[in-house]
C-alpha positions as CSV (number, residue, x, y, z in Angstrom):
1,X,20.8,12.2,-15.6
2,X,21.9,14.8,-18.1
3,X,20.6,18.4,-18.7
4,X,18.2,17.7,-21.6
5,X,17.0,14.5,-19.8
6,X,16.0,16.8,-16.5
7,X,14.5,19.3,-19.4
8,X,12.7,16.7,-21.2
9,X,11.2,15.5,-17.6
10,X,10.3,19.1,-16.8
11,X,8.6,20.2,-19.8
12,X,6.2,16.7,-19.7
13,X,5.4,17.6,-15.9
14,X,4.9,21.4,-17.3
15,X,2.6,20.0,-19.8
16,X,0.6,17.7,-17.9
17,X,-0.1,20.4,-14.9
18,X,-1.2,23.2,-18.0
19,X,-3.8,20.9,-18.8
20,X,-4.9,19.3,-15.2
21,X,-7.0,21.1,-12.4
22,X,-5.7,19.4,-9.0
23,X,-8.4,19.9,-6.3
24,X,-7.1,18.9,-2.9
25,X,-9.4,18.9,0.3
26,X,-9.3,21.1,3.0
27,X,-6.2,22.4,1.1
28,X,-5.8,26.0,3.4
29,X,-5.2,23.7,6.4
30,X,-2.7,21.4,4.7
31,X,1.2,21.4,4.9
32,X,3.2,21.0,1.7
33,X,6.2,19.9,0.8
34,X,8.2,20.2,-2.8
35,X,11.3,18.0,-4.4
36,X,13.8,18.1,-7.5
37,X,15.7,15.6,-8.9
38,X,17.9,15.1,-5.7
39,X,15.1,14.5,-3.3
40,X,11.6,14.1,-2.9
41,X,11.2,16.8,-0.3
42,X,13.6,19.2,-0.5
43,X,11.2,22.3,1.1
44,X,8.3,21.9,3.5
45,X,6.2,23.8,5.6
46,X,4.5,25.6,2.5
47,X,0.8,26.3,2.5
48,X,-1.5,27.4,-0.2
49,X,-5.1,29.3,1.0
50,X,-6.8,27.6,-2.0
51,X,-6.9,25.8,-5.1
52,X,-6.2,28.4,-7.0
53,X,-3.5,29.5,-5.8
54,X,-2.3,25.9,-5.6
55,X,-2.6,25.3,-9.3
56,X,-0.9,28.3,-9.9
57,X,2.1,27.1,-8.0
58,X,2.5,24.0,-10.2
59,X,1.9,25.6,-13.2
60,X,4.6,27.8,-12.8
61,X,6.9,26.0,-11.5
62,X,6.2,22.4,-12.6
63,X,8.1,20.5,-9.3
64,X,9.4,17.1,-9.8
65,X,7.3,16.1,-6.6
66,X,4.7,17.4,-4.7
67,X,3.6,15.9,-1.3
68,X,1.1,17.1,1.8
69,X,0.0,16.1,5.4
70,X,-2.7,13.8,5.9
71,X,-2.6,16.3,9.0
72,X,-5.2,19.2,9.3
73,X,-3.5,22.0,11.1
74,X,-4.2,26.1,11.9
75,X,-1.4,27.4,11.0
76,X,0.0,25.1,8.1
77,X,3.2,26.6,7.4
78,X,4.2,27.5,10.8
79,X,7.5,26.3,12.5
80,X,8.1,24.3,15.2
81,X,6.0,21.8,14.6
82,X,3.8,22.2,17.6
83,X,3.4,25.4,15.8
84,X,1.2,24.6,13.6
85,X,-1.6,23.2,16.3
86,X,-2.8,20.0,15.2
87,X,-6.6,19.6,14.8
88,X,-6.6,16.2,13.2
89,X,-5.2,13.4,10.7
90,X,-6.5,11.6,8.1
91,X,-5.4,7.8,8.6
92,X,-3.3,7.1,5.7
93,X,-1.3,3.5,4.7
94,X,1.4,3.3,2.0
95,X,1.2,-0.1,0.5
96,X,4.1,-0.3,-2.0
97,X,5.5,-3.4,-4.3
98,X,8.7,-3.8,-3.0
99,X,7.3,-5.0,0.8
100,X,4.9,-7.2,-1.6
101,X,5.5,-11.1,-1.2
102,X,5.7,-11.7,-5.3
103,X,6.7,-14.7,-7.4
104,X,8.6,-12.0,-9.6
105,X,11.0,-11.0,-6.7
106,X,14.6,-11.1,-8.1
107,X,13.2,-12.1,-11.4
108,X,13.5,-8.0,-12.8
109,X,14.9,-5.0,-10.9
110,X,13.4,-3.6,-7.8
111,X,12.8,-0.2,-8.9
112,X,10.7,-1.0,-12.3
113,X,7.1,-2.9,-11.7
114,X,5.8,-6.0,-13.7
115,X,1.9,-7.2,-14.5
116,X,2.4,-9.7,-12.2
117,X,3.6,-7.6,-8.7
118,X,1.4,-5.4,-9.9
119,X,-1.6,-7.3,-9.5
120,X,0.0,-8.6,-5.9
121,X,0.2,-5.2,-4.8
122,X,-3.5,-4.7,-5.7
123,X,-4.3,-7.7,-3.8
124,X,-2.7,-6.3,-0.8
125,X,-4.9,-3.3,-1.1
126,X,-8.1,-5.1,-1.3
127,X,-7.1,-6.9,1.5
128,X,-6.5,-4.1,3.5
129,X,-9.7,-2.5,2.7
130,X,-11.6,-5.6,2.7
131,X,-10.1,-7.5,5.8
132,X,-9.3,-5.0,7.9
133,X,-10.6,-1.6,7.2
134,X,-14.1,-1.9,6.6
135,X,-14.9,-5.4,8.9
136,X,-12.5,-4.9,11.6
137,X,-12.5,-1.5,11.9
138,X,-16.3,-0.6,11.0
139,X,-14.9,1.9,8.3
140,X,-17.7,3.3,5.6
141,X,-16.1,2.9,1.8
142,X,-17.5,5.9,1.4
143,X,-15.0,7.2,3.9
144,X,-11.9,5.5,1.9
145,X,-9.6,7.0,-0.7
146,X,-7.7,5.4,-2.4
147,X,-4.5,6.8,-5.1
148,X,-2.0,4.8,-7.1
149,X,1.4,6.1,-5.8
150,X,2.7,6.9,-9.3
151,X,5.2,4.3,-8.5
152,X,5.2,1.4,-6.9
153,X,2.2,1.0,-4.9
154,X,-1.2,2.4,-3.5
155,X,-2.1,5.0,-1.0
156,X,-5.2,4.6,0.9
157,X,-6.8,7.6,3.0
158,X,-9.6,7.0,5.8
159,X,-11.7,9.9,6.2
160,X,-13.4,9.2,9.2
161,X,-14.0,11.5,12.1
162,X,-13.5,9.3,15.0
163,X,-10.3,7.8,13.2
164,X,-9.1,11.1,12.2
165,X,-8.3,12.0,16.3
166,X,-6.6,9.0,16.9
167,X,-3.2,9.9,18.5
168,X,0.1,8.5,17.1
169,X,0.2,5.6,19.7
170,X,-2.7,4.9,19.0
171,X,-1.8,4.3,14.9
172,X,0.5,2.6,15.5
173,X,-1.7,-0.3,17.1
174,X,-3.8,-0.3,14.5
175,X,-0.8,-0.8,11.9
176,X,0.4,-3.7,14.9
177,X,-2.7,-4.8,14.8
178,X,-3.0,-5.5,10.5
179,X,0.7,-6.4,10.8
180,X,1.0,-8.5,14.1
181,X,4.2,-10.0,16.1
182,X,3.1,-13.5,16.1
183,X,5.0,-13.9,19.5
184,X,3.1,-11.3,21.2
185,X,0.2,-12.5,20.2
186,X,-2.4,-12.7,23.6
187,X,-3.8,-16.4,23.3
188,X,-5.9,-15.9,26.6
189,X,-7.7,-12.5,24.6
190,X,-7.8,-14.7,21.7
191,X,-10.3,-16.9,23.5
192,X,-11.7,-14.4,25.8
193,X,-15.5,-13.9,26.1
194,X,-16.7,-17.3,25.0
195,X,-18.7,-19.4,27.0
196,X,-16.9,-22.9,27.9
197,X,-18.1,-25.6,29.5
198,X,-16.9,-29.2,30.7
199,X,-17.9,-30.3,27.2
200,X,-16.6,-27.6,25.2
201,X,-14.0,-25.3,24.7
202,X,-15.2,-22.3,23.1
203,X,-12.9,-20.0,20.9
204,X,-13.2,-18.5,17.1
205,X,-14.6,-19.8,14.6
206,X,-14.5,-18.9,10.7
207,X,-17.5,-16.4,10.9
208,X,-16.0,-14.3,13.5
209,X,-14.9,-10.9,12.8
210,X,-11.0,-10.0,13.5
211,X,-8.2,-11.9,13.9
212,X,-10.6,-14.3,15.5
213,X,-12.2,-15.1,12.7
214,X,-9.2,-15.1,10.6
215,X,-7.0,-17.3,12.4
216,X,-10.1,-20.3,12.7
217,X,-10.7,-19.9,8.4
218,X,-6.6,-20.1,8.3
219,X,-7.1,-23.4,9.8
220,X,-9.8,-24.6,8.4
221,X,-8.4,-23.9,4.8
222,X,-4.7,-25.3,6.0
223,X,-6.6,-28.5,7.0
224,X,-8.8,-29.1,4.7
225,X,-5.9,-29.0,2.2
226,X,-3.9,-31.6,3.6
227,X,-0.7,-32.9,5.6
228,X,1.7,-31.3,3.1
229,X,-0.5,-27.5,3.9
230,X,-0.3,-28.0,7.5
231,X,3.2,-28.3,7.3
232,X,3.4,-24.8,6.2
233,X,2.9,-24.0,9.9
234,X,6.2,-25.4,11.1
235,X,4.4,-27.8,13.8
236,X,5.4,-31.2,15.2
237,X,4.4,-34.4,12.7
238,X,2.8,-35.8,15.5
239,X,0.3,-33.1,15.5
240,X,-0.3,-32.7,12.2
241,X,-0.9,-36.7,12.2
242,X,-3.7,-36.2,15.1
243,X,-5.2,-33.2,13.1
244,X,-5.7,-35.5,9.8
245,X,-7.1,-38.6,11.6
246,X,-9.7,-36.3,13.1
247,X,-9.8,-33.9,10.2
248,X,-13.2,-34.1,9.3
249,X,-14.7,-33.5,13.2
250,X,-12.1,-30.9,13.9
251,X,-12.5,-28.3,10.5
252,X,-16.4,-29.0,11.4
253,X,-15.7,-28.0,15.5
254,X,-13.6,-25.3,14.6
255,X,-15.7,-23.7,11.9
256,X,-18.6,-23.5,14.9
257,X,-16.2,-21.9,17.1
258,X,-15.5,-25.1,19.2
259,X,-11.9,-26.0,20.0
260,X,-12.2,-29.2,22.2
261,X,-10.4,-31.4,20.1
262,X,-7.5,-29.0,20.0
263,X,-7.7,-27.8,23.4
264,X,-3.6,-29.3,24.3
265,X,-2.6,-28.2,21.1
266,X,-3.9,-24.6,21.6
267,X,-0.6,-22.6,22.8
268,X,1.6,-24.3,19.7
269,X,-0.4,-24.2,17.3
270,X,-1.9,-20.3,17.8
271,X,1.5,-18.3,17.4
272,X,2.0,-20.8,14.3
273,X,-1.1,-19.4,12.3
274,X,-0.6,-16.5,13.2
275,X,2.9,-16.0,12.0
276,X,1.8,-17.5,8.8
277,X,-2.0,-15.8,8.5
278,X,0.3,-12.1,8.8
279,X,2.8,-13.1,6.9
280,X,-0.3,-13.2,3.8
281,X,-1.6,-10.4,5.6
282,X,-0.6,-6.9,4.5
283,X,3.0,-7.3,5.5
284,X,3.5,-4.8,2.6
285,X,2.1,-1.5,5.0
286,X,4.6,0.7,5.6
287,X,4.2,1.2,9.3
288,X,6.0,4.4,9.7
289,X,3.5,6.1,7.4
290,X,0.4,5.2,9.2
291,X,1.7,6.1,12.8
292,X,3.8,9.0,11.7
293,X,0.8,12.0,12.3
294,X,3.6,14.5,10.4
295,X,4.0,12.4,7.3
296,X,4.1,14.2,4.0
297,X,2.8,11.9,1.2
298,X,2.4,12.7,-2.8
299,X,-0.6,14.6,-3.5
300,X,-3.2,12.7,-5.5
301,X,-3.3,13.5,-9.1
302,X,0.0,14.4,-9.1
303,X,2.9,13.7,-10.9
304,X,5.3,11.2,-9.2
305,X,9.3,12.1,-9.9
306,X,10.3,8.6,-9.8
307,X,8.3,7.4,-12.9
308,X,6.7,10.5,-14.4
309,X,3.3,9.0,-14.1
310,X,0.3,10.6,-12.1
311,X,-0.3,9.4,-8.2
312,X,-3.7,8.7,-9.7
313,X,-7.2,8.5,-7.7
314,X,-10.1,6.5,-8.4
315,X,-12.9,5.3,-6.7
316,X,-12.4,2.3,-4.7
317,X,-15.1,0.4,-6.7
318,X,-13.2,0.4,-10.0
319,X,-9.7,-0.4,-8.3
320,X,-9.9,-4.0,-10.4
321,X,-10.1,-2.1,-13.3
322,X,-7.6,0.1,-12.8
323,X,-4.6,-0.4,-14.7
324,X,-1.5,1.9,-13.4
325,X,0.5,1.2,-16.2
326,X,-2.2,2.5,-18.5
327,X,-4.5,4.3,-16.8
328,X,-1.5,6.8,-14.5
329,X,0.6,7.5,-16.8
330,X,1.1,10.9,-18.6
331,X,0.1,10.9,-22.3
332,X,2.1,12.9,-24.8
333,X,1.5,12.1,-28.2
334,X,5.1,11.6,-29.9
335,X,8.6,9.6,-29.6
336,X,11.6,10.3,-28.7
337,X,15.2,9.5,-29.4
338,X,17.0,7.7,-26.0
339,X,19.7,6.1,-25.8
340,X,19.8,2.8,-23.6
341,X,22.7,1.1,-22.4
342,X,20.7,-1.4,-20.9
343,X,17.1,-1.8,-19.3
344,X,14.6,-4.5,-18.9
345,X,11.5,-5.1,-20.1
346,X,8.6,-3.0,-19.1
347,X,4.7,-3.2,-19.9
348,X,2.9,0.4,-20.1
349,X,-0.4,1.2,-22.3
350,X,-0.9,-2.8,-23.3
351,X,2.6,-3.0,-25.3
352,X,5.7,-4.4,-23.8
353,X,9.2,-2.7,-24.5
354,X,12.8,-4.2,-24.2
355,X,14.5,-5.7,-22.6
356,X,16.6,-3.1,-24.2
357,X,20.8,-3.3,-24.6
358,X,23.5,-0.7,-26.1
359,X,20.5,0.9,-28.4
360,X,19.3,4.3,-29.4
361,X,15.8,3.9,-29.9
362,X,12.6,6.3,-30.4
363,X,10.2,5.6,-27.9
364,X,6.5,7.1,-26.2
365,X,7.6,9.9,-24.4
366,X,5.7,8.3,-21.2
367,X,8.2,5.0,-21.6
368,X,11.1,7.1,-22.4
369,X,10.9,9.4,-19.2
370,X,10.0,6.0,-17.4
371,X,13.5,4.9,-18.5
372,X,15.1,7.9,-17.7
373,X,13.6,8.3,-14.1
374,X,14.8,4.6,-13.5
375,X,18.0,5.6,-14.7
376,X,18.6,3.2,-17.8
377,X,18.3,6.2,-20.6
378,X,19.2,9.5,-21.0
379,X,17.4,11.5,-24.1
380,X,19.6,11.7,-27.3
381,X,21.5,14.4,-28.7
């Protein structure tokens, strides 16, 4: 990236943080961290006593990326570490578009976003929030935040005060436990705590909460679609023939939480859904980020230096209205000159541009510093 390209960036950043009031919670107990064009986070262990001050900071010096702690701490910008004595940690998951299981993989480069991983990366946030967070997990929406990345993804903060002590060990089973090892799976848990008898089995059935619950509708749905579904599961013909001449008996058993009929097919067939149930399952959480207690993520309402648009927050009830590539990005009303050697096709504020090739070309400044970030443009002499 060339001088007046970085210039071009700064000044809309500049801009955009002139204009904007970022309030962050709890903000004297917070650790910071600033980045330039060569890094993300280049300087950490900053603190700011308030919001005021804060703002001050970014207007001044406009950096290409701002990130915090989910962690609440004494002394914020005390070093060691264990300097800073620890009070608590918000419990914080990164879901981003590039772990995302999308049609559109391979079909445009990895570090520009489409409509349609877009949407899949939205899916894998409802799911998170909807599957897991709030019924597994007992969480309050009220107690969720949630903040497009300004990139690639969402980030979703639980503010809950039990959740909030959890040690790092214990983090990382609840990121294990969205994102299982289908081999480690614990059949004999699985079916733990129901009532059996000579006449029948008991286990999960689709009303259950958990992976119980999950794993019997997995089943149901695989089998009430066919032969050619079940497959999916990687099993033995045979047993997908016994499961479709008693189809209709066994999705009715198992929906009731009644797994006679499948009693001898139990320790094949569990590790089976569950390796393909988690592999539909918020395989896109970045498990490092929820386990890592020290983790410095963007703060929202900032600007993100990888795209120039704004790590936006909104309230979890309008997040299927919420449009990144319209609703995060940073408005500046006028073109500019870039020159493109070549880029593909983005789609930002409801109008698609390029796929661009060996062009100088006025653009919104919002799509040209998109370009630029992404490294397909520098800004014309």
């Amino acid at each position: 990236m060339n001088d007046r390209s970085k210039q071009f960036i700064k000044d809309l950043i500049a801009e955009y943080y002139k204009k904007n009031v970022i309030e962050v919670s709890r903000i004297n107990e917070r650790e910071f961290g600033v980045g330039d064009f060569d890094a993300p986070i280049k300087r950490r262990h900053i603190a700011f006593t308030d919001n005021l001050t804060f703002n001050n900071f970014l207007r001044e010096n406009a950096p290409i990326f701002i990130s915090y702690s989910s962690a609440l701490y004494s002394y914020p910008d005390a070093r060691p570490m264990e300097s800073k004595l620890l009070k608590e940690a918000e419990l914080v998951f990164d879901i981003d578009a590039d772990d995302v299981d999308s049609p559109c993989k391979g079909k445009h480069p990895s570090n520009v976003v489409c409509e349609i991983c877009n949407d899949r990366v939205k899916e894998e946030t409802i799911k998170l929030v909807e599957d897991f967070l709030t019924k597994d997990f007992g969480v309050s929406k009220s107690n969720i935040r949630v903040n497009y990345s300004g990139n690639r993804g969402y980030h979703v903060h639980v503010i809950d005060n039990d959740l909030m002590k959890l040690n790092q060990h214990a983090r990382e089973e609840i990121s294990d436990y969205i994102d299982p090892d289908p081999e480690s799976f614990d059949i004999d848990i699985l079916f733990s705590g129901y009532e059996s008898s000579s006449y029948k089995k008991a286990g999960p059935g689709t009303e259950d909460n958990g992976w119980r619950g999950r794993i019997a509708r997995v089943f149901v749905n695989l089998a009430e679609r066919g032969d050619a579904a079940l497959r999916q599961l990687e099993i033995d013909d045979s047993i997908i023939d016994y499961i479709m001449r008693n189809r209709e008996n066994i999705v009715q058993e198992i929906s009731e939480g009644d797994w006679s009929l499948l009693w001898s097919y139990r320790d094949q067939l569990i590790p089976k859904i569950v390796r393909y149930a988690s592999s539909r399952n918020s395989k896109s959480i970045d498990k490092n980020v929820t386990k890592d207690i020290y983790h410095l993520i963007r703060v929202p309402n900032t600007i993100n230096g990888k795209s120039c648009m704004i790590a936006k927050e909104f309230s979890y009830s309008d997040i299927d209205r919420f449009d990144p590539m319209k609703d995060a990005i940073v408005r500046k009303d006028e073109d500019v000159k870039v020159v493109i050697k070549d880029a593909p096709q983005i789609y930002m504020n409801d109008t698609y541009y390029g796929p661009y090739k060996d062009i100088t070309i006025e653009l919104p400044a919002y799509v040209a510093a998109y370009y630029i970030l992404k490294g397909y443009a520098e800004l014309s002499c």
